[in-house]
Each structure stands twice: as C-alpha cells, then as structure tokens.
N, C-alpha and C positions, 0 to 999 in steps of 0.2 A: 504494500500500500504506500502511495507515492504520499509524501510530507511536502504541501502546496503552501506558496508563500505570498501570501497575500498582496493584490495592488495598492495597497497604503503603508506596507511596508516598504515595497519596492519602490514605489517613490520616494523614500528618504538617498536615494542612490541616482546617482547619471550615470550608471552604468552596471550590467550585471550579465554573466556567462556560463551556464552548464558544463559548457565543454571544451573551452581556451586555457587551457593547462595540461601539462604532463602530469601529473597527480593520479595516482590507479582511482583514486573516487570519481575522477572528471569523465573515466573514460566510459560511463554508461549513465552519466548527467545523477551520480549520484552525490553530487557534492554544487556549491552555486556559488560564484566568486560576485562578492558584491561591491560596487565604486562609492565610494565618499568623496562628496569637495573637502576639500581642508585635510585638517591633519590628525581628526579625530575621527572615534568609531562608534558612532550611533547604533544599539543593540539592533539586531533584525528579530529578536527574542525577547518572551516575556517570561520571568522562574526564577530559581534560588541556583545561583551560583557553588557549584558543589565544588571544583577546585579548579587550581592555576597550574601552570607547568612552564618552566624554561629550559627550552634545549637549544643544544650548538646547532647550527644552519652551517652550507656549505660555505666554503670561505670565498668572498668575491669582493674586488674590490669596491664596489659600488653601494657595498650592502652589510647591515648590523651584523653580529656578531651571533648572537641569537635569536630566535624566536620564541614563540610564547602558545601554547594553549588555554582555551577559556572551556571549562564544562560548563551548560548551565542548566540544570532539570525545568523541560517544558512541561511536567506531567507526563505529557504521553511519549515521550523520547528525550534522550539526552544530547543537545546541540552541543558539537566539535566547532568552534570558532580556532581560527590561527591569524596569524601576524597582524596581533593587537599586542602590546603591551601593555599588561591589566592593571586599570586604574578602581578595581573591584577585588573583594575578598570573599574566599569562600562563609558560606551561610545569609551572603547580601543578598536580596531580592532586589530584582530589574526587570524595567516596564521595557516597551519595545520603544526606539527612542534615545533612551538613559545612556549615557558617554559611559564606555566599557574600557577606555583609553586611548594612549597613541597608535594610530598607525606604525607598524612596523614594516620598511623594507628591507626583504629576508635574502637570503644567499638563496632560498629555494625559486627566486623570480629569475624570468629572464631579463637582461639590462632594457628591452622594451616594453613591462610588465608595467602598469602604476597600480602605488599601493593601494590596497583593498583588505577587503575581509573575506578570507572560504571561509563557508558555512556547511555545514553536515550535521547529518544525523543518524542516532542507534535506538536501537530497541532498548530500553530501558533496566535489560535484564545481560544487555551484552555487553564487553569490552569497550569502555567508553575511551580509551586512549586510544586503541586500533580503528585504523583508518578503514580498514579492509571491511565488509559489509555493511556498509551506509547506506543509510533506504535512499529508494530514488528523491529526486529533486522536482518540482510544480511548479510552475508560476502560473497565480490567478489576474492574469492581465495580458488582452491581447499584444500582440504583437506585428506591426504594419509593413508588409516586403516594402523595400524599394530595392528598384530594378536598377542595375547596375551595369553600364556595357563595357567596363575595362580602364576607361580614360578618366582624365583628371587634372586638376593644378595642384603643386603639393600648397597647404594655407597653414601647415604646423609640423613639427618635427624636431629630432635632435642625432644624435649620434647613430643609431640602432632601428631609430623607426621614421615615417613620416606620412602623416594623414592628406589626404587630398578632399577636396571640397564637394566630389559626387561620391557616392548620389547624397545626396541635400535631403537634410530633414525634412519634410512637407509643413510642420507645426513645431518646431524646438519649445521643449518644457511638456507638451499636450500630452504625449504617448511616446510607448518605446517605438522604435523603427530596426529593422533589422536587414542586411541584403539580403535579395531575394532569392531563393530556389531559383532557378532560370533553367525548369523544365519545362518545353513546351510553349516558354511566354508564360505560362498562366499564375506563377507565382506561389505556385508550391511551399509556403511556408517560407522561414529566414533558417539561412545558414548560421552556422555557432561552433566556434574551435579554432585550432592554428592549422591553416591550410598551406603544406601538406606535412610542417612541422613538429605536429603532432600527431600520435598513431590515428587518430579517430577524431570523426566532429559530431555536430547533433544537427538535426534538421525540426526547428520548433513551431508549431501550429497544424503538423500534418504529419502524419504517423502512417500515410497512405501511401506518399509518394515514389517510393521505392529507388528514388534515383538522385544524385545532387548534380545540379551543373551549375556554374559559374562564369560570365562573360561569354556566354557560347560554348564552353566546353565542359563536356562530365568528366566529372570530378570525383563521383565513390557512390560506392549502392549504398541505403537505408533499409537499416532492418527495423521496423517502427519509428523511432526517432533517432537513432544509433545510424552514425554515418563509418563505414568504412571509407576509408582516401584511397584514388585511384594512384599508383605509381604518376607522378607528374610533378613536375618542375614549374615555377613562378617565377616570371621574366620583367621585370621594369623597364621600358624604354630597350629592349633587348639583353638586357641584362639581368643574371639568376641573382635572387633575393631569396632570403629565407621562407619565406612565405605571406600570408594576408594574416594577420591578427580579426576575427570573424564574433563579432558580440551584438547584444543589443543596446542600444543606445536612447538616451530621455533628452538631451541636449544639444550639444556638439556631436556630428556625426561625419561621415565619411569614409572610405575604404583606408586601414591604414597597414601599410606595407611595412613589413620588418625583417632587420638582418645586420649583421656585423658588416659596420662601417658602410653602413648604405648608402652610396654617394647621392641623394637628389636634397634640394637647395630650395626656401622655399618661392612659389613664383613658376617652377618649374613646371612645365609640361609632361604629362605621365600618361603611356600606353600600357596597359597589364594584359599579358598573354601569358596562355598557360600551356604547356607543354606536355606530353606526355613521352613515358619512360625513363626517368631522371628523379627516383622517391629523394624527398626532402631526409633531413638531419632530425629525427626524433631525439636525437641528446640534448636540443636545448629549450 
C-alpha cells in the first residue's frame, strides 16, 4: 500500500522527484526527494520524533562531512528523512511545516544535486534505519506534461549543470509541471529520474503507457510507473553530457542538463539529441 503525500504538503516545496537519484529506495519510486527554498527543512510529516542519527557521507569536496537521519513515528509508518541536520530531539512532536533543521549537502549528492530532503517510509514493525523495503511513494497532486522538443537557451547554471528556458512553465507557483512522455504526441504522463545516469526512471500520471520517449526518441519501457532506460547516450549541441536531471517542478522550470564540466554558458543556444547505444555512467 502506497504512503501518498498530500498537495499541501507538496506545496511547501519547488521541487520534488520519485526517481532522480541512485538510492536503491528511488529505484521503484519508493523513496521522494523533496526541494526547499532557503536553507531550512520544513517537516513533510506530522509525529513524535523517535531518534537522530549521524553518519560519515562519502568524502567530496563540495560536500559536509556527514549526514544525518530523522525517524519520526506517523502512526501508521515510521518516516526515514536524510540530509537535515536535526534541529529536533527524540520524544519532540512535529506538525507538518515545523523546521526539522538545516539543510545538509551530503557526499551522497551529485555536484549537480541541490539540497533537499529524501523522504521514506517503513512499516512500523520493520527496521526503521534500513533503507531497503520502503513502501512505495504517492503524490496527491496532479501533474501537467509539457512537451518538450530538445532545444533551448541555457537562463541558469554553474559548473556541472545548466537549465534552459523550455519548455516554460505555462503558470509558475499554480501546479507542478513535468516533461512530457513524448509517446505518440499525446502526452503520456511526465518523465522523472536521471536520464540515462541512473539505472531506472519513473513515468508519473500513467501506469498505462508502456513506453518513455523523449525529444522524438525512446528512451526505456515502463513496467507500471517503473521506467527501465534504453542503452543511449545524451548529446548537447553534439556533445555527450551526462544526462537530463528529469523532476517535477512548482516554479522555475526547464530541461536541465548535467555533467562534469559541462561546457555551455549562459545565453547559449542548446540542441538535445539522444543517441542510442552508448549506456550512460550509473556511478554518479
């Protein structure tokens, strides 16, 4: 039974992904990575904080030293929060809302990752530090394709990544938006995950589809919402990039392309073609 996350909670966030991370929870949209403005972590959860935990993170230059786990008993399951820095103590009660503390960016991101909170959940009766059997992930809030054909001006960016200005929100603040399935034209639901950087994506609003394309080209079959990636490569302006970073977005939006040392500038002009036979780098 899937643990659904309500559209008023999901609005405390400009951003939020099932399945944009290498995390074994992400890869069957059992886990849900949610975006904060600023540099605090609004609870997505209401319960009594059962304990904290800090462990070592991989070492990277870019990133804290450790991480942090939050338990918090919902009643009905016990939510795994990560890369908060807990400004809460075990036996506290929090409403949803309530500052849970700082954002922490963790060694476990990639350098084009921004900070956020994963969210999980267990069965009340299971292993609440193991990650490994997290009920699936819901969202109670539509979610609107837009159609995406490749191209672009990059309007943001920095070392790793750079967002371009299509496709365009139709409403920023109103609804999330997400690009679109591009089977058919008809809009199959929005893609969600790192394409093709990560093992697996999610395809969200349509459990029917059976197929993902993007820009004109398929891109991995859907088993329900579960996208396997076709072997294929991600090309900018003729050049391989790590892949597309694939979320849904409440604000600022855009296709945003990432990869170490990704040469584009912003101002630039951006064609995205995708290639097949050339599987991306799932180590990062």
């Amino acid at each position: 039974m899937p643990v659904t996350i309500s559209r008023d909670v999901l609005f405390q966030y400009y951003r939020f992904s099932l399945y944009n991370s290498p995390f074994d929870a992400h890869d069957e949209g059992c886990a849900i990575d949610l975006y904060p403005d600023g540099e605090r972590a609004p609870s997505p959860v209401a319960g009594e904080v059962v304990d904290t935990k800090t462990v070592q993170a991989p070492p990277k230059a870019y990133a804290a030293e450790h991480d942090h786990l939050i338990l918090i008993d919902t009643g009905d399951t016990v939510a795994r929060l990560l890369h908060v820095d807990p400004a809460v103590e075990p036996g506290e009660t929090v409403a949803v809302g309530d500052d849970l503390g700082a954002l922490v960016r963790a060694g476990f991101f990639a350098p084009w990752v921004p900070n956020h909170i994963h969210l999980g959940f267990r069965d009340p009766d299971a292993n609440p530090y193991r990650a490994s059997g997290s009920l699936p992930v819901d969202v109670a809030a539509d979610v609107t394709p837009v159609f995406w054909d490749g191209t672009g001006t990059v309007v943001d960016g920095g070392e790793t990544w750079a967002r371009l200005d299509e496709p365009a929100h139709p409403a920023p603040g109103d609804s999330f938006v997400g690009i679109a399935n591009d089977v058919g034209g008809d809009g199959s639901g929005v893609l969600d995950g790192g394409l093709p950087h990560y093992s697996g994506g999610g395809l969200l609003g349509d459990d029917n589809a059976g197929a993902a394309a993007l820009a004109g080209q398929h891109v991995g079959t859907a088993d329900g919402r579960t996208v396997a990636w076709d072997d294929v490569a991600v090309l900018a302006n003729g050049e391989p990039i790590t892949g597309i970073a694939l979320f849904c977005g409440r604000e600022r939006f855009g296709a945003k392309l990432v990869g170490e040392d990704i040469d584009l500038a912003r101002g630039d002009e951006v064609r995205v073609t995708i290639e097949r036979g050339a599987a991306g780098d799932d180590s990062t």
